[in-house]
N, CA, C and O of each residue as an XYZ file, in Angstrom:
672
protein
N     287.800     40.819    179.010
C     287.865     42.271    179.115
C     286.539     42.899    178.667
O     286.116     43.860    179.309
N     285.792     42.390    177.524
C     284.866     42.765    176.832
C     283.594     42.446    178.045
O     282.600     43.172    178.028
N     283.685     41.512    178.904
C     282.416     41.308    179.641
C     282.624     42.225    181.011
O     281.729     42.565    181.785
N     284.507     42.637    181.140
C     284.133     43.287    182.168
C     283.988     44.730    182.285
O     283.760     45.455    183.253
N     284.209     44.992    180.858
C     283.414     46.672    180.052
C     282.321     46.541    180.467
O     282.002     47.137    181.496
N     281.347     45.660    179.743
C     280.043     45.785    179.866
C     279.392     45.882    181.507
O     278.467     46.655    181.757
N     279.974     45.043    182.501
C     279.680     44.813    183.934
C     279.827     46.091    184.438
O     278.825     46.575    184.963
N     280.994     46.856    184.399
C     281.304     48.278    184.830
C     280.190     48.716    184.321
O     279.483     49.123    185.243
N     279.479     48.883    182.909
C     278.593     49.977    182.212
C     277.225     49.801    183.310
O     276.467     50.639    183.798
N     277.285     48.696    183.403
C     275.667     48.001    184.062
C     275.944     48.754    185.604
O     275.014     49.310    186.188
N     276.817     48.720    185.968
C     276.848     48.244    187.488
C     276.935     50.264    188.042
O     276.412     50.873    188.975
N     277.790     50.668    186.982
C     277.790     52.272    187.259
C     276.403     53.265    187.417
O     276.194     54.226    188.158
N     275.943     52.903    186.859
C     274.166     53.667    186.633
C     273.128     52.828    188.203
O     272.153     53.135    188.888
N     273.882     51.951    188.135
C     272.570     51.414    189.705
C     273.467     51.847    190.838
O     272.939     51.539    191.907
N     274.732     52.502    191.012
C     275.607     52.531    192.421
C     274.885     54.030    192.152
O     274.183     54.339    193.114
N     274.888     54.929    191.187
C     274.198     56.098    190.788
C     272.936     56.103    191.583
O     272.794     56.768    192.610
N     271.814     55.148    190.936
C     270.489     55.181    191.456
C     270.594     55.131    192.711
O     269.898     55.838    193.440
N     271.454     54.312    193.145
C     271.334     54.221    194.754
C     271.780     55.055    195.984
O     271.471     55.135    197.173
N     272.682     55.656    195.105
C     273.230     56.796    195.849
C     272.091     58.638    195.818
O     271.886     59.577    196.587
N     271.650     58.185    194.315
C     270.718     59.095    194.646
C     269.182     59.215    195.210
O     268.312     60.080    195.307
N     269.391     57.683    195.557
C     267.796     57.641    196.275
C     268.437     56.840    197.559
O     268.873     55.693    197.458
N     268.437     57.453    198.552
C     269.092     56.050    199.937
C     267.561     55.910    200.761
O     266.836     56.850    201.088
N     267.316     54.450    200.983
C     266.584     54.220    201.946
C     266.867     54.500    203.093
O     267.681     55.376    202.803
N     266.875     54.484    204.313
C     266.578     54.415    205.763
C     265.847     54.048    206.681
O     265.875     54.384    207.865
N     264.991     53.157    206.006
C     263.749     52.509    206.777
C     264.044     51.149    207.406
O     264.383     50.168    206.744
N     263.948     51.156    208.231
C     263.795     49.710    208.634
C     262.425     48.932    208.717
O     261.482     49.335    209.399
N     262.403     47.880    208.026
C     261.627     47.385    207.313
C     261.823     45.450    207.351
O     262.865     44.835    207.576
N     260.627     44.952    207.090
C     260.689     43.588    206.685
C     260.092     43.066    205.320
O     259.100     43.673    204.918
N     260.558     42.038    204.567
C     260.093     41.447    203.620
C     259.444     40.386    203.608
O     260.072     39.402    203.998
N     258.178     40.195    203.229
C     257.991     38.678    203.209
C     256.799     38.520    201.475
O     256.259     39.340    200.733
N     256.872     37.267    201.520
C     256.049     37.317    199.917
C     255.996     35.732    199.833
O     256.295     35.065    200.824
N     255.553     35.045    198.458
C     255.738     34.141    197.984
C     256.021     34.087    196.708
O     255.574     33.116    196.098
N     256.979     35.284    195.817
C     256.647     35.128    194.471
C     258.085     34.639    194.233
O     258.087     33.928    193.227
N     259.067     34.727    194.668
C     260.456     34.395    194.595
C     261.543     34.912    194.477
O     262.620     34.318    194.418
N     261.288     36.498    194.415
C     262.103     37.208    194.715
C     262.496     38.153    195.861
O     263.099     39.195    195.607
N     262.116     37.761    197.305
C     262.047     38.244    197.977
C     263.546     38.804    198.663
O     263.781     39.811    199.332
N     264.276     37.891    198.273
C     265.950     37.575    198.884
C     266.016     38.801    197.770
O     266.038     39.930    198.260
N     266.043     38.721    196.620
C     266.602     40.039    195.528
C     265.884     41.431    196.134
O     266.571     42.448    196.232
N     264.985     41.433    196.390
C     264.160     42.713    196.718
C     264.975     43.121    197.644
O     265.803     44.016    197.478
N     264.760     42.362    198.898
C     265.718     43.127    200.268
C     267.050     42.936    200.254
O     267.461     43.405    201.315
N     268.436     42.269    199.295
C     269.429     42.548    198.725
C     269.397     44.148    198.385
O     270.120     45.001    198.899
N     268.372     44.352    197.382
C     268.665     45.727    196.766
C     268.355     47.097    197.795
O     268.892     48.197    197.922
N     266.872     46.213    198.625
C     266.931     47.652    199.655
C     267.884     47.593    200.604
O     267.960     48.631    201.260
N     268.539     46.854    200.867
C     269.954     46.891    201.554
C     271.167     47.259    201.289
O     272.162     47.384    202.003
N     270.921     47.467    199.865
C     272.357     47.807    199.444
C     272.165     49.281    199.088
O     273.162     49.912    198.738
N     270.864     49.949    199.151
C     270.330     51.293    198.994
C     270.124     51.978    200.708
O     269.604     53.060    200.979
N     270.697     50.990    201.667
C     270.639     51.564    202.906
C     269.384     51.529    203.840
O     269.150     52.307    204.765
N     268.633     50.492    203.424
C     267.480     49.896    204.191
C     268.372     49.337    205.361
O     269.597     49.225    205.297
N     267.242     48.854    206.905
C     267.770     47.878    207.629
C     266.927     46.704    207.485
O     265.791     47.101    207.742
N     266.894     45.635    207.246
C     265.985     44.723    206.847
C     265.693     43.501    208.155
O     265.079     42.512    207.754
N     265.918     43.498    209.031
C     266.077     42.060    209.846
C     265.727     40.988    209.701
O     266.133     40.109    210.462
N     264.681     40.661    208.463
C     263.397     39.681    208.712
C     263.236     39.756    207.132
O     263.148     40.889    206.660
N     263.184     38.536    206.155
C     262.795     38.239    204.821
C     262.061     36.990    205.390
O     262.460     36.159    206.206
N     260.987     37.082    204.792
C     260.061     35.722    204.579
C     259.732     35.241    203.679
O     259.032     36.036    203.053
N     259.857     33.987    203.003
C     259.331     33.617    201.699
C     258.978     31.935    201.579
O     259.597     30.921    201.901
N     257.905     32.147    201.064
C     257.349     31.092    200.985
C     257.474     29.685    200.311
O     256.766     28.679    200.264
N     259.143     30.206    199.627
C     259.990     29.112    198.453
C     260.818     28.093    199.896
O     261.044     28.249    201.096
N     260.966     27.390    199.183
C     262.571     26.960    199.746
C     263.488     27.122    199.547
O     263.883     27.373    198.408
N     264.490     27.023    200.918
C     265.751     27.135    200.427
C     266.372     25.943    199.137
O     265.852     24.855    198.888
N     267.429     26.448    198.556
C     267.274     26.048    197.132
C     268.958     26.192    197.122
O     269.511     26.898    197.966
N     269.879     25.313    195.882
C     270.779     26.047    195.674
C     270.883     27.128    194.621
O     272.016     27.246    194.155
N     270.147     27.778    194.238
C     270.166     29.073    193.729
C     270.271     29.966    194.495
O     271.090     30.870    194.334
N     269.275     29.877    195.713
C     269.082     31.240    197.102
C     270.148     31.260    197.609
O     270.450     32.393    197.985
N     271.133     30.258    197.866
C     272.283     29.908    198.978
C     272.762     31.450    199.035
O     272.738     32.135    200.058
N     273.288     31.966    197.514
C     274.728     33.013    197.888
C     274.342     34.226    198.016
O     275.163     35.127    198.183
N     272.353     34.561    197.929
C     271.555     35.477    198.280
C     271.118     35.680    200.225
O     271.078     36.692    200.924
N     270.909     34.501    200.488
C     270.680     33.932    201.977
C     271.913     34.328    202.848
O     271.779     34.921    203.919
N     273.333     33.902    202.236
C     274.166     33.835    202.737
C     275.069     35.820    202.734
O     275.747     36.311    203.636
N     274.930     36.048    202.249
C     274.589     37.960    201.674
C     274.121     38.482    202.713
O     274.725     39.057    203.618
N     273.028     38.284    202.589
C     271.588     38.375    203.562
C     271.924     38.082    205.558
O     271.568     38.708    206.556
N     272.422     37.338    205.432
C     273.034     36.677    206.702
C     274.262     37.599    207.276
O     274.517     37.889    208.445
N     274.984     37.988    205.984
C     276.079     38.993    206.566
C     275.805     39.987    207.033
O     276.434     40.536    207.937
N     274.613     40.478    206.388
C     274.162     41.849    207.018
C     273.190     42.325    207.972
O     272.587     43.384    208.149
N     273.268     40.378    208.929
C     272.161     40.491    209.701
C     270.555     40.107    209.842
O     269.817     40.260    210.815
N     270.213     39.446    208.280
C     269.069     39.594    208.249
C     268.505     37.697    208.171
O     268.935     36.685    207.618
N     267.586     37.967    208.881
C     267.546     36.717    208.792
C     266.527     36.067    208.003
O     265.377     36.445    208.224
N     266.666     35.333    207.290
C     265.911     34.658    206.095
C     264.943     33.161    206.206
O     265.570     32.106    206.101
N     263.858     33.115    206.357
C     262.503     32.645    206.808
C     262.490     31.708    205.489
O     261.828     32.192    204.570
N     263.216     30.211    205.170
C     262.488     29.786    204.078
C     261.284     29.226    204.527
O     260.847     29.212    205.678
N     260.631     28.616    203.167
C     258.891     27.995    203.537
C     257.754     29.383    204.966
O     256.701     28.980    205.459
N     258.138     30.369    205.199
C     257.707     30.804    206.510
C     255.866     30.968    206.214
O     255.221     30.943    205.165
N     255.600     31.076    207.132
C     253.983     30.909    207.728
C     253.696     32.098    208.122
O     254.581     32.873    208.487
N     252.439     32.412    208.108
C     251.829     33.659    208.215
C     252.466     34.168    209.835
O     252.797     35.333    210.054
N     252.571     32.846    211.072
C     252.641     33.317    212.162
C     254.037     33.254    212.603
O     254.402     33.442    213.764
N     254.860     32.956    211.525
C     256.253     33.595    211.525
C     256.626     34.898    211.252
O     257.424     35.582    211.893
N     255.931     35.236    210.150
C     255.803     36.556    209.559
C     255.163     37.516    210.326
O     255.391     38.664    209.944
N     254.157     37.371    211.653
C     253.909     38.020    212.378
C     254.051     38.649    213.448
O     253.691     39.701    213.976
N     255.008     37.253    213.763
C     255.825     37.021    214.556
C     257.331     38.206    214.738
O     257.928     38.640    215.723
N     257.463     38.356    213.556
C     258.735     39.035    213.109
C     258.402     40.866    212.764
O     259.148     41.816    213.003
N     257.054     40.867    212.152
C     256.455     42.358    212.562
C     256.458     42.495    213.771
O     257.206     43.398    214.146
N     255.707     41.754    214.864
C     255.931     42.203    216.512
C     257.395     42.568    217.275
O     257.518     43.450    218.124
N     258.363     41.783    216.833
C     259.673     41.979    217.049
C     260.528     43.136    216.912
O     261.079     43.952    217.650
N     260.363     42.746    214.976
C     261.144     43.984    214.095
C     260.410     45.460    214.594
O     261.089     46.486    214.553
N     259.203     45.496    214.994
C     258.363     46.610    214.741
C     259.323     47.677    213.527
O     260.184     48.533    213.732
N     258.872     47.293    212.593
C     259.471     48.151    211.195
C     258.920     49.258    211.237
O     258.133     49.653    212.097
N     259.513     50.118    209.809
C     258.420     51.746    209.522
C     258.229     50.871    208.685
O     258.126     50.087    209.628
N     258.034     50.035    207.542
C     257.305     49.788    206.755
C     257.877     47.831    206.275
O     258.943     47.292    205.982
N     256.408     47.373    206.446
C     256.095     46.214    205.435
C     256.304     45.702    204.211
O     255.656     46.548    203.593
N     256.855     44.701    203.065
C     256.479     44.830    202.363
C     255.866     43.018    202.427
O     256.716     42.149    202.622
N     254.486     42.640    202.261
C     254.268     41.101    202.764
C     252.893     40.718    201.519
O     252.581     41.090    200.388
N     252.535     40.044    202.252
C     251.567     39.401    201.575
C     250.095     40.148    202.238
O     250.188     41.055    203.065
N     249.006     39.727    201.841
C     247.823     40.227    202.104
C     247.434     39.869    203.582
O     246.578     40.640    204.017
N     247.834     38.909    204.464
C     247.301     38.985    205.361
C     248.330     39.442    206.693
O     248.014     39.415    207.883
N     250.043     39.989    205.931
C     251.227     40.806    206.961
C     250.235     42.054    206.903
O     249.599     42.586    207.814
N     250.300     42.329    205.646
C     249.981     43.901    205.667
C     248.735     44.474    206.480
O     248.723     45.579    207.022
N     247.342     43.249    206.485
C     246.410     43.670    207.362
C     246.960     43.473    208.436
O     246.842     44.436    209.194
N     247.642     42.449    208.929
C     248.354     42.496    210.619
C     249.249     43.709    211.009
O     249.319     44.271    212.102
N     250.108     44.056    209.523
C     250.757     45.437    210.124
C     249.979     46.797    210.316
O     250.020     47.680    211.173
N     249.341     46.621    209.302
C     248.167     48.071    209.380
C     247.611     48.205    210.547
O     247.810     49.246    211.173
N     246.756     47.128    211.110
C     246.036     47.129    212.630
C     246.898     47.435    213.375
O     246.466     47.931    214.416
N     248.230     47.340    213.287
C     249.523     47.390    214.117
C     250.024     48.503    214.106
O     250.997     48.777    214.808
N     249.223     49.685    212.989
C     249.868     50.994    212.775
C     250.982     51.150    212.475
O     251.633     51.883    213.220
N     251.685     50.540    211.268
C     252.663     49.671    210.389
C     252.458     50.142    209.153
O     251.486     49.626    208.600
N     253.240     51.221    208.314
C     253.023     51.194    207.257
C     253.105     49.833    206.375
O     254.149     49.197    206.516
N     252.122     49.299    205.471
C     252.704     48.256    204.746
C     252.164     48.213    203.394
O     250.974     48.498    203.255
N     252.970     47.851    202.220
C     252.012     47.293    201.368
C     252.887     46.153    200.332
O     254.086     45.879    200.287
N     251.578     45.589    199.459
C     251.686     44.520    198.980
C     252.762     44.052    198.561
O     253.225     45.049    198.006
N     253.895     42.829    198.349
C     254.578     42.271    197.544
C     254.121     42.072    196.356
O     254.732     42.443    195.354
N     253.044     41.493    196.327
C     252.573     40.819    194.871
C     252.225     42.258    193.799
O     252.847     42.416    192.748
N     251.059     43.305    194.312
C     250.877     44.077    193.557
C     251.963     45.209    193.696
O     252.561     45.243    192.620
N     252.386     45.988    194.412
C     253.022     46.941    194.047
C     254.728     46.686    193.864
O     255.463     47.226    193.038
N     255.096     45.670    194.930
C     256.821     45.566    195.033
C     257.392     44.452    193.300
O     258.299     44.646    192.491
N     256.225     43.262    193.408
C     257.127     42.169    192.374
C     256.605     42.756    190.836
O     257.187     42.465    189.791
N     255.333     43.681    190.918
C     255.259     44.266    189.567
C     255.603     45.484    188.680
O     254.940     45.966    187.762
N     257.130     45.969    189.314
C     257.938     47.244    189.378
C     259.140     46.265    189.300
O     259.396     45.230    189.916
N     259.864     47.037    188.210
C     261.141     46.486    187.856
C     262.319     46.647    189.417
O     262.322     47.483    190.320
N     263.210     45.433    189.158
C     264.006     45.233    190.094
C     265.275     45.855    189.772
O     265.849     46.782    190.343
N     265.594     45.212    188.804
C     267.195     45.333    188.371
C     267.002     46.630    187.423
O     266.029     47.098    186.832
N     268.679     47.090    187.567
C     269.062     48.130    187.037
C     268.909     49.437    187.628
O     268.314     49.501    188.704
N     269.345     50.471    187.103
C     268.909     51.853    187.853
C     267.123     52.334    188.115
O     266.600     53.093    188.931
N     266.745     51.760    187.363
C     265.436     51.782    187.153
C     264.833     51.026    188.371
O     264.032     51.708    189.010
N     265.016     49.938    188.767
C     264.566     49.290    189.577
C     265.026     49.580    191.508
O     264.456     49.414    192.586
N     266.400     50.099    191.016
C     266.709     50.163    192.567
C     266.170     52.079    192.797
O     266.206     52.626    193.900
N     265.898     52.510    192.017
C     264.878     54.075    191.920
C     263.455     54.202    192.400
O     262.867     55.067    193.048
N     262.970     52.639    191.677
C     261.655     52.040    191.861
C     261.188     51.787    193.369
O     260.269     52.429    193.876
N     261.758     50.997    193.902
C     262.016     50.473    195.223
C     262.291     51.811    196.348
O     261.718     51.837    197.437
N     262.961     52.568    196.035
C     263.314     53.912    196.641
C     262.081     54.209    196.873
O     261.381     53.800    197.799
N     261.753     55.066    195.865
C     260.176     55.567    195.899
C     258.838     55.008    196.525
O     257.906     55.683    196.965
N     258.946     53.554    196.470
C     258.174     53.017    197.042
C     258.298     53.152    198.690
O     257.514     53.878    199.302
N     259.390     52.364    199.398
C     259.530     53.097    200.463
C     259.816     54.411    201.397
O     259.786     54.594    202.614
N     260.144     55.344    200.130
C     260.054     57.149    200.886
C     258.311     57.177    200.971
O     257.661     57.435    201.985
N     257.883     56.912    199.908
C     256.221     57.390    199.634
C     255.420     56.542    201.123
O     254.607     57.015    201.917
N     255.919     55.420    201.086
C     255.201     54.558    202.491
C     255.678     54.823    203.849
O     254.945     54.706    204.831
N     256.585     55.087    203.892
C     257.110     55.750    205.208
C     256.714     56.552    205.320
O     255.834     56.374    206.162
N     256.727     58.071    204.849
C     255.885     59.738    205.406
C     254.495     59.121    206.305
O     254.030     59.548    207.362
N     253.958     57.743    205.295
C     252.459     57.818    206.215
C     252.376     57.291    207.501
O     251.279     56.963    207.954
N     253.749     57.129    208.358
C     253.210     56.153    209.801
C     253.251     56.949    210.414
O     253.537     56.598    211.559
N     253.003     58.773    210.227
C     252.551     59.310    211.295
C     250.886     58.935    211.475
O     250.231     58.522    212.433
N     250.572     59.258    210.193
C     249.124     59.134    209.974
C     248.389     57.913    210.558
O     247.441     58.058    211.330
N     248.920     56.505    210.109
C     249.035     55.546    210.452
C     248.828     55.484    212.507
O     248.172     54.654    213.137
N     249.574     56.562    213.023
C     249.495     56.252    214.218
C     248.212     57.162    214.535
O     247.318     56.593    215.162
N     248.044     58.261    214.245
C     247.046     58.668    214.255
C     245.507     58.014    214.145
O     244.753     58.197    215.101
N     244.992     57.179    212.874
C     244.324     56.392    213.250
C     244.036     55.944    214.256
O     243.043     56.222    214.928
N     245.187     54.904    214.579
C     244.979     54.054    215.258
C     244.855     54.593    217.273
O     244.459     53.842    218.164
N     245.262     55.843    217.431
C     244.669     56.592    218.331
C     243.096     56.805    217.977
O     242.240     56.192    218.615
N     242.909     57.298    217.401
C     241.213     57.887    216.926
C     240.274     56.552    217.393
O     239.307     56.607    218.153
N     240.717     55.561    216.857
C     240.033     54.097    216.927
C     240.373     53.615    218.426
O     240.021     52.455    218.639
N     240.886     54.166    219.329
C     241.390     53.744    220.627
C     240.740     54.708    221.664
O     240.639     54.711    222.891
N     240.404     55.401    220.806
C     239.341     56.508    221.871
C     240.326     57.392    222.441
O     240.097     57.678    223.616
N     241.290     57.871    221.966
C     242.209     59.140    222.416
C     241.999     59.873    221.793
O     242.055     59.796    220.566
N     241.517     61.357    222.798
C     241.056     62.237    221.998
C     241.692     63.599    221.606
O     241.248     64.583    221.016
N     242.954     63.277    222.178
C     244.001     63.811    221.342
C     244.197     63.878    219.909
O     244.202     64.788    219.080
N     244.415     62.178    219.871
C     244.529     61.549    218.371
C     243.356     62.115    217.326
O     243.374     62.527    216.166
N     242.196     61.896    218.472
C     240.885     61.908    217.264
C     241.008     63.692    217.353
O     240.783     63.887    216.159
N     241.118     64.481    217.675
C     241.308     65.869    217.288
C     242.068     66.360    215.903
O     241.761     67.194    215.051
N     243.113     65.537    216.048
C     244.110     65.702    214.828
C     243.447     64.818    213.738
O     243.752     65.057    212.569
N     242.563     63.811    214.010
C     241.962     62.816    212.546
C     240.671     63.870    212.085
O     239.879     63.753    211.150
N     240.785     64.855    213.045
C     238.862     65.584    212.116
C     239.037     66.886    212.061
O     238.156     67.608    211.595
């Protein structure tokens, strides 16, 4: 009874966070630090669409009941994956936003793809708790607003001078 006090206390404050921050982005994950399956768990359960996790671990029996989660809701989970899986799956997914390693994010950017880092901004921001699924929110409202801009560029650099009117 005493552990399932405490579980309610924990679990009430992050259905909170999540309800007061909802994603809507559709988006892919990829990384190598090991939490990639937890990351897009949480933006999924905050109302992300995720199709595509990549990570550079193996499958493991720890990942199984994360993978298998993950699987229910569609998404499909890349163990060991390679840069040209992961690129593979930006061309597909075409997401509003990235979250990958250093050489997704230059492939999504050229791609006019909002994206940014796993390592620096997503795995060094708390995960768990209200705090973390708030964290994650913010990160993807703040990266999404920019793929208008994002497309813009990438007109300007294409010689449309539409585009380049609105870049100057």
């Amino acid at each position: 009874a005493r552990v399932d006090r405490a579980k309610a206390a924990a679990i009430a404050p992050v259905r909170a966070a999540l309800a007061a921050n909802p994603v809507t982005a559709r988006m892919i994950v990829s990384g190598y630090e090991g939490s990639e399956l937890l990351v897009a768990r949480l933006l999924i359960e905050a109302g992300a669409e995720i199709p595509y996790v990549g990570t550079a671990l193996p499958a493991t029996p720890w990942s199984e009941a994360d993978r298998a989660w993950l699987a229910q809701q569609g998404t499909h989970v890349q163990f060991r994956a390679s840069l040209e899986q992961d690129c593979a799956a930006l061309r597909d997914v075409r997401p509003d936003l990235a979250f990958g390693t250093t050489p997704l994010v230059q492939a999504a950017k050229e791609a006019g793809v909002p994206a940014v880092y796993f390592t620096n901004i997503v795995s060094s921001r708390p995960i768990f708790g209200a705090s973390g699924a708030a964290a994650l929110a913010a990160i993807v409202a703040a990266q999404t607003r920019g793929r208008e801009r994002f497309g813009r560029m990438i007109g300007f650099f294409a010689g449309d001078a539409a585009q380049a009117e609105e870049v100057s």
